[in-house]
C-alpha positions as semicolon CSV with decimal commas, in nm:
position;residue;x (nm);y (nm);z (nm)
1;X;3,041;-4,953;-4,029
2;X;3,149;-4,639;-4,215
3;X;3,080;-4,400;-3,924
4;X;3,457;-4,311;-3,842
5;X;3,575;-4,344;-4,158
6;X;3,345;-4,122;-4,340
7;X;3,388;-3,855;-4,000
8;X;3,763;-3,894;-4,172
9;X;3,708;-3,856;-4,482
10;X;3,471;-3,547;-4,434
11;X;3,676;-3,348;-4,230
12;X;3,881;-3,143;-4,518
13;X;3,550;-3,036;-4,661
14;X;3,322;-3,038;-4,398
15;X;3,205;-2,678;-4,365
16;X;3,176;-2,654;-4,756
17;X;2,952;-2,943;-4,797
18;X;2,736;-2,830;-4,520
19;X;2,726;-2,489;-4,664
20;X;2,645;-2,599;-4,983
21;X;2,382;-2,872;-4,860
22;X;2,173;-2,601;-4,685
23;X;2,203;-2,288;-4,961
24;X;1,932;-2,577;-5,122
25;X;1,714;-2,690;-4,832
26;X;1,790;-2,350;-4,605
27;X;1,949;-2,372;-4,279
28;X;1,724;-2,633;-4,060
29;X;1,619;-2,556;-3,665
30;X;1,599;-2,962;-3,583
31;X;1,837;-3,204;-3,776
32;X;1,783;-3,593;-3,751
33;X;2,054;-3,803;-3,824
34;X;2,041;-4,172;-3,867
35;X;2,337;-4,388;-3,866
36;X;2,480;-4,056;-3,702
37;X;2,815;-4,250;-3,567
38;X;3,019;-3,930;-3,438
39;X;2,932;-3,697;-3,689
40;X;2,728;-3,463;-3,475
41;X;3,078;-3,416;-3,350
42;X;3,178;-3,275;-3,633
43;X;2,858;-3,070;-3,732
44;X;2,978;-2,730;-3,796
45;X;2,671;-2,550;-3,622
46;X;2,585;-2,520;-3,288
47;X;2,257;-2,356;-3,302
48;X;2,059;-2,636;-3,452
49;X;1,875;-2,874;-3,263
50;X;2,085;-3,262;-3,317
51;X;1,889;-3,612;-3,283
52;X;2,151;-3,861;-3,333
53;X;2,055;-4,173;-3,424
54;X;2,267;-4,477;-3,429
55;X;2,266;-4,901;-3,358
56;X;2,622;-4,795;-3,121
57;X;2,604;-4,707;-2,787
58;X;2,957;-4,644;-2,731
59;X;2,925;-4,354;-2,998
60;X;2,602;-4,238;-2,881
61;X;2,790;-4,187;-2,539
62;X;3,096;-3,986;-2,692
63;X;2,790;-3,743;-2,867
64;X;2,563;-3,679;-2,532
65;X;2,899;-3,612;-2,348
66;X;3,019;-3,387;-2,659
67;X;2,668;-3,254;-2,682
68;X;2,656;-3,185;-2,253
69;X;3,011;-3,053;-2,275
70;X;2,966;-2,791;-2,559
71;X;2,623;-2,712;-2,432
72;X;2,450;-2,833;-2,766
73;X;2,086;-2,877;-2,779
74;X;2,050;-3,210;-2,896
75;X;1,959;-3,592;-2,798
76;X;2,138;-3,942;-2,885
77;X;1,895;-4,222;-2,949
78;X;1,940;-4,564;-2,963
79;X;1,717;-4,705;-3,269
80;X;1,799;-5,008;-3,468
81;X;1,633;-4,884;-3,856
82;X;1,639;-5,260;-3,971
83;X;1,368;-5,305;-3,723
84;X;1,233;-4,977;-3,598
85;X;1,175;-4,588;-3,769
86;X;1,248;-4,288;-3,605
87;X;0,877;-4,109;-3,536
88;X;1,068;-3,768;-3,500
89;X;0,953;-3,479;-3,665
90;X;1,243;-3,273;-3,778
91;X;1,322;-3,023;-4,110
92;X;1,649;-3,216;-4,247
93;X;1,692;-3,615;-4,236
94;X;2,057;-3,755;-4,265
95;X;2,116;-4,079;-4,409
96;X;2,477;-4,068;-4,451
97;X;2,673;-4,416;-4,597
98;X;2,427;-4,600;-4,457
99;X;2,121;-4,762;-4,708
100;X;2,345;-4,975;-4,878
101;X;2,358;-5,193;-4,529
102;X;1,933;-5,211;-4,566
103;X;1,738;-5,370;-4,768
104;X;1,576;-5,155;-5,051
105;X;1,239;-5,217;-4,902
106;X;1,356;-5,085;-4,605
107;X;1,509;-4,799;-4,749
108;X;1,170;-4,726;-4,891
109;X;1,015;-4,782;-4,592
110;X;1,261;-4,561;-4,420
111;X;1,159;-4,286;-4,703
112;X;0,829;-4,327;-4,668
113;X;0,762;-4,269;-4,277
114;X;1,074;-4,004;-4,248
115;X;0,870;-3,669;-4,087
116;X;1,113;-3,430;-4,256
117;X;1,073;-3,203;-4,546
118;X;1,401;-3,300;-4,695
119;X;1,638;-3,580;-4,673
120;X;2,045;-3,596;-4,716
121;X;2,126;-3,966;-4,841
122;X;2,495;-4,009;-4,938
123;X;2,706;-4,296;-5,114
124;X;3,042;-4,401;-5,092
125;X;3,212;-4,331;-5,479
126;X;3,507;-4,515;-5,356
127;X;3,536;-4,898;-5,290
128;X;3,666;-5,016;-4,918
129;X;3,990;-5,057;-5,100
130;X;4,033;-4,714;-5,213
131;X;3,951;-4,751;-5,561
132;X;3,654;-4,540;-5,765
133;X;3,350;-4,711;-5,847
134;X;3,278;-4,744;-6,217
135;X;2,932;-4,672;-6,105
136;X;2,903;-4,443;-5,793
137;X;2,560;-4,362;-5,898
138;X;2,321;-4,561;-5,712
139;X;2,042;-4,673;-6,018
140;X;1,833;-4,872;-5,790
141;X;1,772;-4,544;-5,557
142;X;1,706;-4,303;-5,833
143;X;1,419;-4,528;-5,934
144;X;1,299;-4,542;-5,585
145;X;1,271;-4,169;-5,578
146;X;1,127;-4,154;-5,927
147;X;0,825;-4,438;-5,808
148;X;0,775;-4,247;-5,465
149;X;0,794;-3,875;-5,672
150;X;1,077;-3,721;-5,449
151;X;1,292;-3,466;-5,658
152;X;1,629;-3,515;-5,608
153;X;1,969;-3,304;-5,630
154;X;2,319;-3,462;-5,698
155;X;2,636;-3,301;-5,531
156;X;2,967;-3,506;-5,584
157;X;3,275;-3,547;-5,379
158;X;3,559;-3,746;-5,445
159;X;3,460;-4,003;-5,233
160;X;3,112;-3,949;-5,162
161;X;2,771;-3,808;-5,364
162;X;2,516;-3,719;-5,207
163;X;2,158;-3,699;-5,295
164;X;1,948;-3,366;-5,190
165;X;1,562;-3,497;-5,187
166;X;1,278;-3,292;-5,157
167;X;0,990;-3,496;-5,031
């Protein structure tokens, strides 16, 4: 649902964030990214190895063809996370706009089983209108990584935080 729109809305700062995401975890070899839409399009580096995840074939297509075209090493998989996890080994997990469409057991669950050292979750800080959120903090998922012990990092944008968790 947000896929485009957050491709959009990252584009002005895209190198920065990345930048800035990976002077904390270091610079992965093997990124998985669920709910990728087309931002593996957009990924700044091409010497890491992609897994794009997504429910959309259509945009699944436009990354293997990107991937094929700019001779990326990478794969686009076709996973559904309300019903199935990734069991993909990888150094960096992206979850990008996307728990607040899953249930918070299944964003546990999702936590829980992820076979990465560190996971990227991000939230939108601005409603679908355009408006800030009084609350862009997401409560409900600090708590979760409090119960499950995952140390956590904040780093804000105006329209998006994201959470840097250390499993």
């Amino acid at each position: 649902m947000f896929s485009k729109e957050s491709v959009k809305e990252r584009r002005e700062f895209n190198r920065e964030l990345y930048e800035k995401l990976f002077k904390k975890t270091g610079k992965p070899k093997k990124i998985l990214d669920l709910g990728s839409g087309l931002s593996p399009i957009y990924f700044p580096y091409k010497d890491v190895y992609y897994i794009a995840v997504d429910i959309e074939e259509a945009s699944l297509r436009k990354v293997k063809k990107y991937f094929k075209k700019n001779k990326i090493k990478g794969e686009a998989v076709l996973i559904n996370l309300k019903k199935e996890i990734p069991n993909i080994k990888a150094d960096i997990a992206f979850l990008f706009k996307i728990l607040d469409q899953l249930t918070r057991k299944r964003t546990e669950e999702i936590l829980l089983n992820l076979k990465t050292e560190y996971i990227i979750a991000s939230f939108p800080t601005k409603t679908i209108s355009g408006k800030r959120m009084n609350k862009p903090k997401r409560n409900w998922f600090e708590k979760m990584l409090k119960k499950l012990n995952y140390k956590y990092e904040l780093l804000r944008y105006f329209n998006e935080i994201f959470y840097i968790i250390k499993k």
